[in-house]
RODRENRO-66948 format. One record per residue (C-alpha): x, z, y; residue in three letters. Coordinates in steps of 0.1 Angstrom, whole numbers, padded with zeros to 4 digits, always signed. Each point is the difference from the previous one (the first is absolute). Example, Ala and Ser with C-alpha at 12.3 -4.5 7.8 and 13.67 -1.06 7.14 Angstrom:
+0123+0078-0045Ala
+0014-0007+0034Ser
REM end
This chain:
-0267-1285-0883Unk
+0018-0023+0023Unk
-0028+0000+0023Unk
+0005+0039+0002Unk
+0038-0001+0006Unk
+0000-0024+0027Unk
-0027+0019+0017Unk
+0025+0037-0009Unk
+0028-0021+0016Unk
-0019-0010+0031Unk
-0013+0031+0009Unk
+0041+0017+0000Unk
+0011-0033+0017Unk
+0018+0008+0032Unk
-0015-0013+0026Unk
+0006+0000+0043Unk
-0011+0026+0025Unk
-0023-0025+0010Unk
-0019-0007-0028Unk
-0016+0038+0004Unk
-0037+0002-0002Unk
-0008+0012+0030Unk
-0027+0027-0017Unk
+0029+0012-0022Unk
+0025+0011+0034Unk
-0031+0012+0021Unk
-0008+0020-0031Unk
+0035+0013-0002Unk
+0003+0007+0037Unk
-0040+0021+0004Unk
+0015+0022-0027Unk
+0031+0004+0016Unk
-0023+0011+0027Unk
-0020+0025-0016Unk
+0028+0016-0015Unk
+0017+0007+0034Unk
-0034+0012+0018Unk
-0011+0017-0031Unk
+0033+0017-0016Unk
-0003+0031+0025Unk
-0037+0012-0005Unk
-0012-0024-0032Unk
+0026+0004-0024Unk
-0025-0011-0034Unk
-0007-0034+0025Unk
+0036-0005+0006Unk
+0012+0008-0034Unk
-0023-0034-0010Unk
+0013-0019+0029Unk
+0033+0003-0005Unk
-0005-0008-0031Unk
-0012-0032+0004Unk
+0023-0008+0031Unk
+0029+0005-0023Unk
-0018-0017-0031Unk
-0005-0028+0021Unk
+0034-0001+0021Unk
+0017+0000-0035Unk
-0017-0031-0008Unk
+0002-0018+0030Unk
+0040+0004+0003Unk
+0003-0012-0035Unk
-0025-0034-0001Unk
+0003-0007+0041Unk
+0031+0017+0009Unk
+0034-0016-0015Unk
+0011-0005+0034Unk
+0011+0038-0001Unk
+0011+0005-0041Unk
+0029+0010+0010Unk
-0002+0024+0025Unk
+0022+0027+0002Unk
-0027+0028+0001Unk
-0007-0014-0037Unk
+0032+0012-0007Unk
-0005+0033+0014Unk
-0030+0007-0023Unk
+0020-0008-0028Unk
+0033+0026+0012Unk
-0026+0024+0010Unk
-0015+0003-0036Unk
+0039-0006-0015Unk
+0008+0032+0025Unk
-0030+0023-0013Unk
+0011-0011-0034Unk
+0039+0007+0005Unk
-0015+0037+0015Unk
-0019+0012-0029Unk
+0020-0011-0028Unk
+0034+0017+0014Unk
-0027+0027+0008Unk
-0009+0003-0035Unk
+0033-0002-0013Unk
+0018+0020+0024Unk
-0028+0031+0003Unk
-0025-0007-0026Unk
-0017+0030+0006Unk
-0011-0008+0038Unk
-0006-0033-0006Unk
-0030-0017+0002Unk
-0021-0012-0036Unk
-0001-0034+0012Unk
+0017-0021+0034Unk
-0025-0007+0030Unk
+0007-0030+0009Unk
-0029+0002+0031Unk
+0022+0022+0018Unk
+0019-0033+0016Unk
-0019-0026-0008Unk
-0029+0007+0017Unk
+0021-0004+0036Unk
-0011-0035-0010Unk
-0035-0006-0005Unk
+0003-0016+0038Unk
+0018-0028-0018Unk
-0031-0019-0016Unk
-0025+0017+0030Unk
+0028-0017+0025Unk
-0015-0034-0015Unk
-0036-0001+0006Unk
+0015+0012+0039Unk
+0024-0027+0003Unk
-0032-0025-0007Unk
-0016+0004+0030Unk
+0014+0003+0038Unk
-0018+0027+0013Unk
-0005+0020-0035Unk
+0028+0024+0009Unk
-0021+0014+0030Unk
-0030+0007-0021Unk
+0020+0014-0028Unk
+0019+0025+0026Unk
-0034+0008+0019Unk
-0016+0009-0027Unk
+0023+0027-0008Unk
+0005+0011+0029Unk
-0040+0000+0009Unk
-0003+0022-0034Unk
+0023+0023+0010Unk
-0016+0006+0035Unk
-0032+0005-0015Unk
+0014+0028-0023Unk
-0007+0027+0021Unk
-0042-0004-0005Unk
+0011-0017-0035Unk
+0023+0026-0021Unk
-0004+0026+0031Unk
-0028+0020+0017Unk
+0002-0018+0031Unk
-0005+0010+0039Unk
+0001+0037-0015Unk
+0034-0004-0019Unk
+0014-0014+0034Unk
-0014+0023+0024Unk
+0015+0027-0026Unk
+0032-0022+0006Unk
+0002+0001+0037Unk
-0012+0041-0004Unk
+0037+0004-0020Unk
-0011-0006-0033Unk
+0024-0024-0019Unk
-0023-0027-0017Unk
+0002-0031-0022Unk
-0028-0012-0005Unk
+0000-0002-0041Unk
+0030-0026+0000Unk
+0018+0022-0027Unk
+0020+0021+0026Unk
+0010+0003+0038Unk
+0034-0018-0008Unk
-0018-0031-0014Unk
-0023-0003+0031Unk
+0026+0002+0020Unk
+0012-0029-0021Unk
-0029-0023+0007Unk
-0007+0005+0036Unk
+0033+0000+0010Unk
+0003-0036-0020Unk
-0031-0011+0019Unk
+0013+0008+0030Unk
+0030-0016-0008Unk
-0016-0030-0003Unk
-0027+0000+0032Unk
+0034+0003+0020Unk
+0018-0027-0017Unk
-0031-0022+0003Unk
-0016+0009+0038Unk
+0013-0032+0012Unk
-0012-0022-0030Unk
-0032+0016+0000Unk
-0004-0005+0043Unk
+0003-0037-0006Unk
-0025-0005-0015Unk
-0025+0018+0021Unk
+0003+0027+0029Unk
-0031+0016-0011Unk
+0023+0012-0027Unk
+0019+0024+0022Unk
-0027+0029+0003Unk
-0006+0002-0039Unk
+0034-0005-0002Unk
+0013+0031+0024Unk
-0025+0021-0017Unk
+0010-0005-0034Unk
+0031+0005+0011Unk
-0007+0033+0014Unk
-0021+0009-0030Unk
+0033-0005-0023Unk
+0018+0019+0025Unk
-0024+0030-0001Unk
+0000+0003-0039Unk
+0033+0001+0002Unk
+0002+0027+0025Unk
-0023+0020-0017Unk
+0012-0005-0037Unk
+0029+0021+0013Unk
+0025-0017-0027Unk
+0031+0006+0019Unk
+0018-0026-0018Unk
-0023-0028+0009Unk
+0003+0010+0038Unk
+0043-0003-0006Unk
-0002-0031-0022Unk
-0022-0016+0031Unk
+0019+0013+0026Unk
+0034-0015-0018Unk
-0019-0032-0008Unk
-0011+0000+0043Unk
+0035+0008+0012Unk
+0017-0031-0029Unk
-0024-0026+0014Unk
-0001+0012+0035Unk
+0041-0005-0004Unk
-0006-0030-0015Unk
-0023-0017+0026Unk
+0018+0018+0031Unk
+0038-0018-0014Unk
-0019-0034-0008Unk
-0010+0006+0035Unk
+0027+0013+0017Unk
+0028-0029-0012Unk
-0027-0027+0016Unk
+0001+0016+0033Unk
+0023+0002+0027Unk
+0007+0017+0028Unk
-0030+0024+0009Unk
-0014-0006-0028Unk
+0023+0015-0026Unk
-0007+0034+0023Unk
-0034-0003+0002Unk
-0006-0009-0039Unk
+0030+0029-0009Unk
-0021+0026+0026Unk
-0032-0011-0012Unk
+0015+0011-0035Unk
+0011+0036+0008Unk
-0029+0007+0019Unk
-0025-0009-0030Unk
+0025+0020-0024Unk
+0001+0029+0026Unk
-0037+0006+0011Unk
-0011+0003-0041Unk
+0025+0020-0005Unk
-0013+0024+0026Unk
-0037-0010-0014Unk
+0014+0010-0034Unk
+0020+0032+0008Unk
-0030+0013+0024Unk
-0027-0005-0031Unk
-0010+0036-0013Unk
-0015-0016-0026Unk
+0034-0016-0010Unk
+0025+0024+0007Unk
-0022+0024-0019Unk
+0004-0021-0030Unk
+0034-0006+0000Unk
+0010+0033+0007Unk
-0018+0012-0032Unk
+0034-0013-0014Unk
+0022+0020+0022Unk
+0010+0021-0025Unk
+0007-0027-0028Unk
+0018-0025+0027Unk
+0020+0032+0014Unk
+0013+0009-0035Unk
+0012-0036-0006Unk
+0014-0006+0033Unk
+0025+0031-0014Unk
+0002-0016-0031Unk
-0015+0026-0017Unk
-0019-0018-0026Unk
-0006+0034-0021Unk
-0018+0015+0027Unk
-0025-0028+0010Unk
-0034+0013-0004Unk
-0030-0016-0023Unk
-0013-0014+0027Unk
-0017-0035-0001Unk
+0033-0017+0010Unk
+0021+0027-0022Unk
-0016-0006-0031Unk
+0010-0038+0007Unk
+0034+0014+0006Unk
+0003+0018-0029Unk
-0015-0026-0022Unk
+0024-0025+0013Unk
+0033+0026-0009Unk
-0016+0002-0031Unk
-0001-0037-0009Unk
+0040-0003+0007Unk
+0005+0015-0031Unk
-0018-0023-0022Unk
+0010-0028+0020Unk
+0038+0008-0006Unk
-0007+0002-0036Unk
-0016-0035-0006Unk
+0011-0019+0031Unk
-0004-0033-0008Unk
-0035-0006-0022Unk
-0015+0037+0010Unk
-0024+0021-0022Unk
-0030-0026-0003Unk
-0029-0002+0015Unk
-0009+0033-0005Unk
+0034+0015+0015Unk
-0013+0012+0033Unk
-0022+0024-0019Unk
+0024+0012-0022Unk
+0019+0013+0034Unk
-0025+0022+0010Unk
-0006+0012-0038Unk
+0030+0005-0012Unk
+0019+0013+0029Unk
-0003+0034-0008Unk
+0016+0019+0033Unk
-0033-0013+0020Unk
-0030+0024+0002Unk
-0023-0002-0029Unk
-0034-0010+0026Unk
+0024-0032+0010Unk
+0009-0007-0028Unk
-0037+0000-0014Unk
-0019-0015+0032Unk
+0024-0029+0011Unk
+0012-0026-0027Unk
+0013-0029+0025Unk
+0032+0005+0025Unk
-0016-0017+0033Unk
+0026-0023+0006Unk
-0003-0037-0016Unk
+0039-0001-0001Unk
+0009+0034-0017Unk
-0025-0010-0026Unk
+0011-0036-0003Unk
+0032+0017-0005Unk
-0012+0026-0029Unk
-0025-0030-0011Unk
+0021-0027-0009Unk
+0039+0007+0016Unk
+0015-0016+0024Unk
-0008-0034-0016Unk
-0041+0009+0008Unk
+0009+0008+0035Unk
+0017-0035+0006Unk
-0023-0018-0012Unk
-0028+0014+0021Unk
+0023-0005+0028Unk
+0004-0036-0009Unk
-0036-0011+0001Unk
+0003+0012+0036Unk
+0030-0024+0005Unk
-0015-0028-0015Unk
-0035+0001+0016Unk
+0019+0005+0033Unk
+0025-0033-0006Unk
-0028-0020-0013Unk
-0024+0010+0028Unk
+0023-0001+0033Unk
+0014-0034-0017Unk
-0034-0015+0004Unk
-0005+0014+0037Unk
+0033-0014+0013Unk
-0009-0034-0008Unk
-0035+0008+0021Unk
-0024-0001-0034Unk
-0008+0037+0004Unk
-0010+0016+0033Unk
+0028+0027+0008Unk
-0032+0025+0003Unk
-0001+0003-0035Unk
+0041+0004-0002Unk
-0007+0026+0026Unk
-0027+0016-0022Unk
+0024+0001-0028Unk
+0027+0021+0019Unk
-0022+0022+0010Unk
-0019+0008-0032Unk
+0038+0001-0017Unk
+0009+0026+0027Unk
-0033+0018-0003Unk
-0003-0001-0038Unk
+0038+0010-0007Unk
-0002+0029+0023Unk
-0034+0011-0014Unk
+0016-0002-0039Unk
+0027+0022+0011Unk
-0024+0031+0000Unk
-0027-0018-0032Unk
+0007-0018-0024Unk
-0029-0021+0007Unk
+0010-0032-0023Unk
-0010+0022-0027Unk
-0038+0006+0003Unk
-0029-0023+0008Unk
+0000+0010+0036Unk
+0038-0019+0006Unk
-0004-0026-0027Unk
-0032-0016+0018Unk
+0010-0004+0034Unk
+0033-0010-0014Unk
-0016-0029-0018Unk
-0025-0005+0030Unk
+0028-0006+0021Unk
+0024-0019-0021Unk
-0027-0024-0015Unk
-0008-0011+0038Unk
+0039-0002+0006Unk
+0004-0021-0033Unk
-0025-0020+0007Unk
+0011-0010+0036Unk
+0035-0007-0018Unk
-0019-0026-0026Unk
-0018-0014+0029Unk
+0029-0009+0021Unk
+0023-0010-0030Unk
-0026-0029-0017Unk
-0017-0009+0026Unk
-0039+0006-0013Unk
-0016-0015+0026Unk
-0036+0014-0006Unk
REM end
């Protein structure tokens, strides 16, 4: 009996990062793998990857990983599932009758499975590379994966808006606008270590750039061309307050000339100006303030959902509805057609339905995981531990990703949740790297 408890007691005794078995991390980081090349095309294969990733991650933080006990996205986890809690029983009391049988408490918490995934990553130097190219190599396989292929493009180019099976246009948009995102971010890094890179690399460049195009989601072409003109700034005022003398009107010329020749690229597009103007009626009305009068258009039903929402969000604006409260808007809001009302359950917008979700309380605390991932991250690359690549990545998936959630409310379905967790396990993990100093 002794024998048996001494052995119980060794195998929970908490032990160094170093004392891994190696089999145990390069297990955890191939199903980290799989899951990001797989998630897209292979959900059954990812579903048991992810599993085990997770499985595994949980275990390794608690046996190897006391160095990080406690971290303050521990504590998230816990006022995430506290939050959900506070929701539905206020919910239940308050409006019985809309309120949900039971809380879901996934509805939050599952913002942080990249928390045991960011382990395995953190184990290994060059593990954050594989883990982001695999999903971004399953995502530009999709098209002859979940799609049809050269026909659904050539369909694309002939006017046809496409997506390729990835749930909707909007959510393609999503993930070639992140991958692009992220060749940009990463041409230099990727140059360095060989030149042969920079033909594969301009075409899939161009390849991301052409989905895009021919998507057609007009809010991914604004939520790039925002994120473009906030990192152009960027670079050209780094830029300018180093030079001097010609230099300031070269870089500033340089500047305006880039922001003036796509502008003209932009406004002479057929294809674009088509697309936006399909909204002219809708963006006319508003620009009158005439909210009454704004058509059911794509962007009007958005419109309306989001007037809508104001009233629920007035009446429980601290905790919200629950997690259920963004359908209950398009439900119980009785002045809306009857065919919305049936058709479209969710408000496009991940802060309106934060907002109706869980209050103002929901809201802040999405907003502060963005804080804190920022502080922790840019902490690490002003003492030089992280390469200011991946702080530029950051910004620009922030810029891209905020922009994109104004119009879907993409942290609630899978589509969101997994290139969220993607991209904040690799983030997390360069953190964990920099901060203890694994050295292998």
């Amino acid at each position: 009996m002794t024998s048996v408890s001494t052995s119980l007691a060794n195998a929970f005794k908490r032990r160094t990062p170093a004392e891994q078995p190696t089999w145990l991390i390069l297990l955890g980081i191939f199903s980290i793998a799989l899951y990001a090349f797989t998630r897209t095309g292979f959900s059954e294969i990812a579903g048991v990857a992810s599993a085990i990733a997770t499985l595994t991650g949980f275990w390794g933080l608690f046996k190897y990983g006391k160095v990080v006990n406690s971290h303050i996205l521990f504590r998230f986890v816990w006022v995430a599932i506290i939050i959900q809690l506070i929701s539905w029983g206020l919910s239940q009391y308050v409006t019985p009758e809309w309120a949900e049988s039971s809380p879901k408490l996934d509805k939050l918490t599952r913002w942080f499975v990249f928390i045991p995934l960011a382990w395995w990553v953190a184990q290994r130097k060059n593990a954050i590379w594989l883990i982001w190219g695999s999903a971004a190599l399953g995502i530009l396989v999709s098209p002859w994966v979940t799609g049809e292929g050269i026909p659904e493009i050539i369909r694309g180019l002939d006017g046809e808006r496409v997506f390729f099976g990835l749930r909707q246009a909007q959510h393609t948009s999503l993930f070639f606008g992140i991958i692009l995102i992220g060749f940009l971010c990463f041409t230099r890094t990727l140059l360095t270590k060989s030149k042969w890179l920079a033909i594969p690399l301009f075409l899939a460049i161009a390849y991301c750039i052409l989905i895009i195009y021919i998507n057609s989601s007009r809010q991914a072409w604004l939520a790039l061309l925002i994120t473009a003109f906030f990192m152009t700034s960027y670079f050209t005022i780094k830029r300018f307050n180093r030079a001097t003398g010609k230099q300031k009107f070269v870089t500033l010329s340089l500047f305006l000339a880039g922001m003036l020749g796509l502008s003209i690229a932009i406004t002479s597009n057929d294809t674009i100006v088509n697309r936006v103007m399909e909204e002219k009626e809708a963006l006319g009305a508003i620009a009158t303030l005439d909210f009454d009068d704004v058509p059911y258009s794509s962007f009007g039903i958005r419109l309306h959902s989001w007037v809508a929402a104001t009233d629920f969000i007035k009446a429980k604006p601290i905790f919200g509805w629950g997690s259920n409260g963004r359908s209950l808007v398009m439900k119980k809001t009785e002045w809306l057609p009857d065919d919305i009302r049936k058709d479209f359950g969710h408000l496009h917008n991940i802060y309106i339905e934060m907002l109706v979700n869980f209050g103002i309380v929901g809201l802040a605390f999405y907003i502060s995981i963005w804080v804190v991932m920022a502080k922790s991250l840019f902490k690490q690359i002003r003492v030089g531990k992280i390469e200011k690549q991946v702080g530029y990545f950051f910004m620009s998936f922030l810029c891209f990703w905020s922009i994109m959630n104004c119009f879907e409310a993409y942290q609630n379905f899978w589509t969101g949740v997994f290139y969220f967790t993607i991209f904040m396990t690799g983030i997390q993990a360069k953190i964990w790297r920099a901060k203890y100093n694994f050295k292998s």
